[in-house]
C-alpha positions as CSV (number, residue, x, y, z in Angstrom):
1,X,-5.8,-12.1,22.1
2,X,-9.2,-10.3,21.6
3,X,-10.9,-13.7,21.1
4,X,-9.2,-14.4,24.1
5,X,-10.4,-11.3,25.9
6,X,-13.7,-11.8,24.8
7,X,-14.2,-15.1,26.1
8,X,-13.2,-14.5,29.4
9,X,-16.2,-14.7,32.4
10,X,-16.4,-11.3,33.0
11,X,-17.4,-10.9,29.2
12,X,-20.8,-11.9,27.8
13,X,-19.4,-13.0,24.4
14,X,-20.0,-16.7,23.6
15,X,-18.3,-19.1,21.7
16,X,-20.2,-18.5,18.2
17,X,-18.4,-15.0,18.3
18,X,-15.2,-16.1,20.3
19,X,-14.3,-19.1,18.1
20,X,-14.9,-17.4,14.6
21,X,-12.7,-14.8,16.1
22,X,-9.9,-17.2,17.3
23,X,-10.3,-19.5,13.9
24,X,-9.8,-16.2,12.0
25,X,-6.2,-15.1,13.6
26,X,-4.8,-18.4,12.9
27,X,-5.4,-18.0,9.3
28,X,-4.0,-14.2,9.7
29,X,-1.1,-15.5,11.2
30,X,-0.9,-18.3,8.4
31,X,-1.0,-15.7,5.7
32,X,1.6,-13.9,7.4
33,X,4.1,-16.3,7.4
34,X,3.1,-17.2,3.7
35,X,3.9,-13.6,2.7
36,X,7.1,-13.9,4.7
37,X,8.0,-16.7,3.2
38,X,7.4,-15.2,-0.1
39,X,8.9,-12.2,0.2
40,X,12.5,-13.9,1.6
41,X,12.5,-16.0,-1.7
42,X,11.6,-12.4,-3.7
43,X,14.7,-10.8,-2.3
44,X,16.7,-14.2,-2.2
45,X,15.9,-13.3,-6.0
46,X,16.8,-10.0,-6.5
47,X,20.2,-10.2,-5.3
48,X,21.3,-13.3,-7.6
49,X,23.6,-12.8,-10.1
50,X,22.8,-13.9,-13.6
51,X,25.3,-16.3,-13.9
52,X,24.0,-17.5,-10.2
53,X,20.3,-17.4,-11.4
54,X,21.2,-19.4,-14.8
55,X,23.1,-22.4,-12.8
56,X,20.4,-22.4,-10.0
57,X,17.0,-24.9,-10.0
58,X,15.3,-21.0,-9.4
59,X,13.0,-19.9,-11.9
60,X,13.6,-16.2,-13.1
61,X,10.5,-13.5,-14.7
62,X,10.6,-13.4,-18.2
63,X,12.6,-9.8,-18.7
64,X,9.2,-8.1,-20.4
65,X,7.9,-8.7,-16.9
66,X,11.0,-6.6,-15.1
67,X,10.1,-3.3,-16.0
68,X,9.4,-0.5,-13.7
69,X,5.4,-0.9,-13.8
70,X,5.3,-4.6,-14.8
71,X,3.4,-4.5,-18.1
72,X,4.4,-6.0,-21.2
């Protein structure tokens, strides 16, 4: 939208800030939907079972790795 803005004729931006600009959202938006993905498979996660975790393809953190700040 603001490469958008930018590159319309009333503006004096040109396309070596416009495109950048443009190139850049698409990879935000890419990221975004990486995250999302991400974070549906995190809580897809969180509310197995053990017995649904142990006789699913998932693969589960090692239980050192569950603790409140994550250390070992």
């Amino acid at each position: 939208m603001l490469s958008r803005s930018m590159s319309e004729p009333s503006s004096n931006y040109g396309p070596e800030i416009t495109e950048p600009a443009a190139k850049s959202a698409e990879h935000l938006q890419a990221a975004a939907m990486a995250f999302g993905e991400s974070d549906t498979n995190l809580t897809t996660l969180l509310n197995m079972s053990v017995g649904e975790l142990a006789s699913s393809a998932r693969q589960a953190p090692h239980h050192g790795e569950l603790s409140e700040n994550g250390s070992h």
